[in-house]
N, C-alpha and C positions, 0 to 999 in steps of 0.2 A: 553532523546534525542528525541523522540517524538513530545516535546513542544520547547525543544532547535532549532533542524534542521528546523522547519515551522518559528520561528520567525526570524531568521535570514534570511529573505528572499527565505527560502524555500532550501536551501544550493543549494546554485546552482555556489556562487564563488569558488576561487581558495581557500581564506583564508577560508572558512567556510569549503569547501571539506578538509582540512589539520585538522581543526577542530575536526570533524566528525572523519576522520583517526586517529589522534591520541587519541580520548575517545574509539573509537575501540582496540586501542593498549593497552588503560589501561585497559580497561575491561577483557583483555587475560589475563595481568599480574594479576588481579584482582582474577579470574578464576581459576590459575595456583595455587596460595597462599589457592585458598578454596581446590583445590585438594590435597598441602600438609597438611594441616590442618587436614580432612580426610583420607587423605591418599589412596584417590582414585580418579580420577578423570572423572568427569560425561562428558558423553556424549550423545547425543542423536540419535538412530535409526529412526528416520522419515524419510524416503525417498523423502520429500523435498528437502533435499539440496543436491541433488545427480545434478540434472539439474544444480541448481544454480555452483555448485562444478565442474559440467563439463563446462559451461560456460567458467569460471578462467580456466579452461586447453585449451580449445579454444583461449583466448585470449594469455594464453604463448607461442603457439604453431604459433599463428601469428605473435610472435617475431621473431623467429626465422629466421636466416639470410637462407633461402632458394629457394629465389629468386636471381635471374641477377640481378646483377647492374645497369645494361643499359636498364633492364626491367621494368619501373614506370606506365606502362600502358596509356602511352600517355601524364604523368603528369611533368609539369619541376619539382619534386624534387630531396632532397638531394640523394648522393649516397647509399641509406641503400638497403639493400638486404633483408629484413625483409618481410615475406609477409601481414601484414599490408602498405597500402598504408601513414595510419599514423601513425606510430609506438608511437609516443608522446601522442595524446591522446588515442589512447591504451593502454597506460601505467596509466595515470588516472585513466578509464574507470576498467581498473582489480582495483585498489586502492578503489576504489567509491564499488564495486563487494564483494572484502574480506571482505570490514568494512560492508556491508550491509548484509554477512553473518554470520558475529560473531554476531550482534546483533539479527539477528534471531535465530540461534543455542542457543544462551543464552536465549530467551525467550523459544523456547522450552523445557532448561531444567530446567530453574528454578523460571517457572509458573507451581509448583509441588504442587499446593494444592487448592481447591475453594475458599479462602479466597487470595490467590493474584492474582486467576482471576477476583475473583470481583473488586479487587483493581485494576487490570489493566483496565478492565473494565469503572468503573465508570470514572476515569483517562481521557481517552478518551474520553470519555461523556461530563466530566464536563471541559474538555479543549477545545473540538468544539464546547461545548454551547458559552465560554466565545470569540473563535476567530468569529463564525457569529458575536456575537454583536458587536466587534471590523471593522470585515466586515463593517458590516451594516451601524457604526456609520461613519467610514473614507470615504464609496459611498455616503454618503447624505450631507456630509458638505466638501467633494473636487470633482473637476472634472474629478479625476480616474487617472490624472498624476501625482499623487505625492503619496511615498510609507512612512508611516507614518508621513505625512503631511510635510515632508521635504526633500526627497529624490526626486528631478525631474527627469521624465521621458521621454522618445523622442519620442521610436519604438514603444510601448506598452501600453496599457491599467492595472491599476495594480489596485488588489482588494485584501485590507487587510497588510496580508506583503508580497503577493506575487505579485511576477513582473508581471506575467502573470495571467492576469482573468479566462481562462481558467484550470490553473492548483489551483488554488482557489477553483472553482465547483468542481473539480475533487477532491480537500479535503473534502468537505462538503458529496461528494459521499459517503468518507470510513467513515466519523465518525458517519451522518445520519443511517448508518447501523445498528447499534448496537441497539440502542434504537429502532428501528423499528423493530428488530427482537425478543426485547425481548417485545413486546408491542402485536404482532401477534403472539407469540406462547405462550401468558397469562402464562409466565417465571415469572409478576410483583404481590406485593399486591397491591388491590385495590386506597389504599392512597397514592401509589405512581406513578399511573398511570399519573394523570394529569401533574406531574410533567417533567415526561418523554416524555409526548408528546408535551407539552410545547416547550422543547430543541430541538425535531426533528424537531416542526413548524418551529421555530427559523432560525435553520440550511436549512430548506429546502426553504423559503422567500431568505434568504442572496445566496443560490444557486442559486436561480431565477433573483434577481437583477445582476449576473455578468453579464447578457445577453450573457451565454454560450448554444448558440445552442444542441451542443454536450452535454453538462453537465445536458438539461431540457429532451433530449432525453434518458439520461442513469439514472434519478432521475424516468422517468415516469416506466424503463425497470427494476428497479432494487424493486420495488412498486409492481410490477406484478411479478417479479421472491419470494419475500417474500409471496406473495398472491398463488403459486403455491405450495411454500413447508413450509408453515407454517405449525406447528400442531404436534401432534408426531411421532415419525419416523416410521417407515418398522417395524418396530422389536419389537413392543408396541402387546402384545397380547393378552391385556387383553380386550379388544372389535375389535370388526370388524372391519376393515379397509374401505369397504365400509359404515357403516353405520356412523362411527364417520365422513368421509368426507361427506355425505350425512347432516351431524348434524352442521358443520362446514365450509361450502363452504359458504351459505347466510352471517352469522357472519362478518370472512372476508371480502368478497365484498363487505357488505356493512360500515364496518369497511374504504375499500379503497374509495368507494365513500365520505364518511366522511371526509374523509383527503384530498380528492380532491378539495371536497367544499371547505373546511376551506381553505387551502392550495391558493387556488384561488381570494378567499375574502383578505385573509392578504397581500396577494402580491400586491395587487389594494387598500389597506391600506398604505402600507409603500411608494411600489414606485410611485405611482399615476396611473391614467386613461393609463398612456401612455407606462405605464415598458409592456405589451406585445406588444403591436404596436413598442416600440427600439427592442423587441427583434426578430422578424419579421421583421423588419426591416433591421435587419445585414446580409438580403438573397440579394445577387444582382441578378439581372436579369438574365446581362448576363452570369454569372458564379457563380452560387447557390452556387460550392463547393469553393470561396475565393481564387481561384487559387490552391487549391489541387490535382484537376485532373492533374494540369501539373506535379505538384511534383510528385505524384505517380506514372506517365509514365516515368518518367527521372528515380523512383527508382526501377522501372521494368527492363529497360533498365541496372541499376547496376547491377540487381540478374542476369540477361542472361550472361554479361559477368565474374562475378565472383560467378558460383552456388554452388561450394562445402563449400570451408570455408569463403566465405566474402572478402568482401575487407577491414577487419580490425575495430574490436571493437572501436567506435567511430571514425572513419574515414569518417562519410558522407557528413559532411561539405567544405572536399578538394574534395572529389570524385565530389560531385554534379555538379561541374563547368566543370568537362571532359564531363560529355554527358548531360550536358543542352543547348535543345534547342532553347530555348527564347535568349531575349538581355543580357541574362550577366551582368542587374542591381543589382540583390538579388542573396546575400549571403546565402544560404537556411542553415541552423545548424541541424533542424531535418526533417525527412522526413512527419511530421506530419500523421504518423501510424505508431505506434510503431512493427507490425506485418510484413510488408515492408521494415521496418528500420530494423529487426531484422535478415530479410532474405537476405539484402544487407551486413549488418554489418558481418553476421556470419554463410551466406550461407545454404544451406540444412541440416547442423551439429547444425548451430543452432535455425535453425527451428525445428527440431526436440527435439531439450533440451529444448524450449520452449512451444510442445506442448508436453511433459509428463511432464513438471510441473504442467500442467491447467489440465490433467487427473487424476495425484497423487492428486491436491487439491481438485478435486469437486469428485473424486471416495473417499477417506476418509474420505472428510468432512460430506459430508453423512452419511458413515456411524457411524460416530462421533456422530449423530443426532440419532440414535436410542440407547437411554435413558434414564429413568424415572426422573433423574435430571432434572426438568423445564429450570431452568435459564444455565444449559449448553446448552442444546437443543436451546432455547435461543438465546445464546451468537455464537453457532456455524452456526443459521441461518441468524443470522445480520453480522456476519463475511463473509460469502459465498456468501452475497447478495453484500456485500458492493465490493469484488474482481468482483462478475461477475459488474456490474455498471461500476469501473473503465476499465474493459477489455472493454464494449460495448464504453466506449468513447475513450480509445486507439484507436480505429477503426477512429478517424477523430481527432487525437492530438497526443500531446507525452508525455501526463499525467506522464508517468509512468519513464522519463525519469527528472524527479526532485527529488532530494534525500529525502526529507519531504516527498514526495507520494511515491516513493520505500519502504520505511523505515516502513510505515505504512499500507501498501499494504502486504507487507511481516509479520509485526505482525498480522494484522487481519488474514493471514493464518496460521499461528501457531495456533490461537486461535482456528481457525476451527478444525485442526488437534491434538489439544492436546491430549493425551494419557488419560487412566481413571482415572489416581491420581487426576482430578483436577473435577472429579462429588461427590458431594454430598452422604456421606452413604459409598461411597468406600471403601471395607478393606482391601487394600493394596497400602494405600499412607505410603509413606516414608518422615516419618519427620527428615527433617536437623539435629535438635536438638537431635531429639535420635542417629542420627547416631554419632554426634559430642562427646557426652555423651559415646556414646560406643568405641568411638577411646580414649577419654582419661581412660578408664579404662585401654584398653588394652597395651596402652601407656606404655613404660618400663622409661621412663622419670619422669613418676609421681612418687613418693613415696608414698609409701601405711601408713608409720608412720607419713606423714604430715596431717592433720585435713585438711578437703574438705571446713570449714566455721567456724569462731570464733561467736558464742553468741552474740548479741550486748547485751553491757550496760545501764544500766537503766539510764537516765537523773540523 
């Protein structure tokens, strides 16, 4: 789903969102059949989806017919008594929420050993290496309105299979991660280093031709947050914490000066003399922020008058038009801040579910990171860089409201947070296969007089 959800234009229709929902729905069924198989069914304790899980109760809870009728807030709609202002895409918005929690639930619990995190892993790797090129190849032989060379565009600039160039970068954020983190905390062997930063170049070029302001801003912030916690963790004691950062600070820095260079050179290789002059360029004068400042005033304006629980999980597309005050040309969809949208959509309730998810993830992932396993240590610093990245461009987009970047936002935090079944040397991961093995002994179904496997015969 990963590769599925970004090629399909990043799931962002109705028929891709039903998609998406129903491979979610088999996956439970899917799920359910390994717990009777077992005979127990797994779950996972990560305190992750405790936010996400309150979220889904927030938005039922805005169904609920416990408004006036006569009370729409100024808005001609239907008669619903719901306090969502738009009960319809609320109802979405929870659908989009569930499916994007079974899929994370299921990667936490059954990314249960280092060999399917590396598979997940490389997965990602070797799937952003192959979307930049596709990037790459579709910006330099169309003029950016057409989405797989045949799809025309009107509103938007589209890089790759995504409609918007913006949430493009914002891909290249989360997959750039990985291999960056496992490059700075010398996770890799030698013979495979070139190969890895190869892919990162790759990926970080095709981030730089979207000419995403936000996206060179959270590539340059997300490069310094790797540079700050690379190395091994807190809890390494087997040399001094001072003296190994002392041994390891030049390294680094000069490791990112490296990549700055390089990084600088190839992007004035591919896109020409001019790819930072368009990208400087996309600043206006007279209003630097693209007309954002207005939207973020109008979605101030929302949080004032509806500060406890929102005015309704996806509802800010109908709201926006009661307290904007410009011309009432532009249809606004998102508040372009996902942080603002999130305090409009779901009030001080879910402001506060959104900021003990970013506590749980960077307070665990942490401490995730102190362990002698390289390549977790690794895995959980390009994971933690790639979330903080996309959060720094939340802050001027709505990165996070595309299902492709939800979806992959939320894996790379599982990864962060995985539990220690999944380090190197661990002696207490729990293999499937044993357990599976020990359900059918115990099994009263099996017959003890029937032979477990016939001899084959010789040719």
């Amino acid at each position: 789903m990963i590769v599925l959800t970004t090629l399909v234009f990043g799931t962002v229709h109705y028929w891709a969102l039903a998609v998406f929902a129903t491979t979610a729905a088999g996956l439970v069924c899917l799920w359910c059949l390994d717990g009777l198989t077992l005979r127990s069914v797994q779950l996972s304790r990560n305190a992750l989806q405790l936010p996400l899980l309150g979220l889904i109760i927030l938005g039922l809870i805005q169904l609920l017919p416990l408004r006036s009728a006569a009370d729409n807030g100024g808005l001609q709609l239907s008669l619903s008594r719901a306090l969502s202002l738009d009960p319809n895409s609320t109802r979405l918005v929870l659908v989009q929420l569930v499916s994007l929690l079974i899929f994370f639930s299921a990667t936490l619990i059954f990314t249960d050993s280092p060999r399917r995190l590396r598979a997940l892993t490389r997965t990602i790797i070797i799937f952003g290496f192959l979307l930049a090129m596709f990037g790459l190849t579709q910006s330099l032989t169309s003029d950016g309105t057409r989405v797989y060379w045949f799809r025309q565009l009107t509103q938007s600039t589209a890089f790759g299979p995504f409609i918007n160039r913006h949430h493009f970068a914002a891909y290249m954020e989360l997959v750039i991660a990985l291999p960056l983190g496992l490059l700075f905390s010398g996770a890799l062997e030698p013979y495979k280093r070139p190969m890895y930063a190869f892919a990162m170049l790759l990926m970080a070029v095709a981030l730089i031709l979207t000419n995403s302001r936000g996206g060179l801003i959270s590539l340059v912030a997300e490069i310094l947050f790797v540079i700050v916690i690379a190395g091994p963790g807190m809890g390494n004691r087997e040399q001094s914490r001072t003296s190994l950062l002392m041994r390891t600070a030049l390294m680094r820095a000069a490791m990112a000066l490296g990549l700055g260079i390089i990084l600088f050179f190839s992007a004035l290789a591919v896109g020409g003399p001019g790819i930072f002059g368009r990208l400087l360029g996309t600043v206006n004068a007279a209003d630097p922020t693209t007309g954002r400042a207005h939207f973020w005033n109008v979605t101030l304006d929302v949080i004032k008058n509806h500060p406890i629980l929102g005015s309704g999980l996806g509802s800010f597309s109908v709201i926006y038009t009661r307290y904007d005050s410009g011309n009432g040309l532009y249809r606004l969809e998102q508040a372009h801040n996902d942080y603002l949208q999130t305090l409009a959509d779901g009030g001080i309730v879910g402001g506060l579910l959104g900021l003990s998810f970013l506590i749980i993830l960077f307070g665990r992932g942490f401490a995730r990171r102190n362990t002698d396993d390289k390549f977790r240590r690794g895995v959980a610093t390009g994971a933690l860089a790639g979330c903080f990245a996309v959060l720094v461009h939340s802050a001027f987009d709505f990165t996070l409201h595309t299902t492709a970047n939800a979806l992959l936002f939320l894996v790379l935090a599982a990864m962060a947070t995985l539990d220690r079944r999944v380090d190197e040397g661990s002696g207490h991961r729990r293999r499937r296969r044993r357990r599976s093995k020990t359900a059918e002994i115990e099994s009263p179904a099996v017959s003890p007089d029937v032979p477990a496997l016939a001899e084959p015969k010789p040719a």
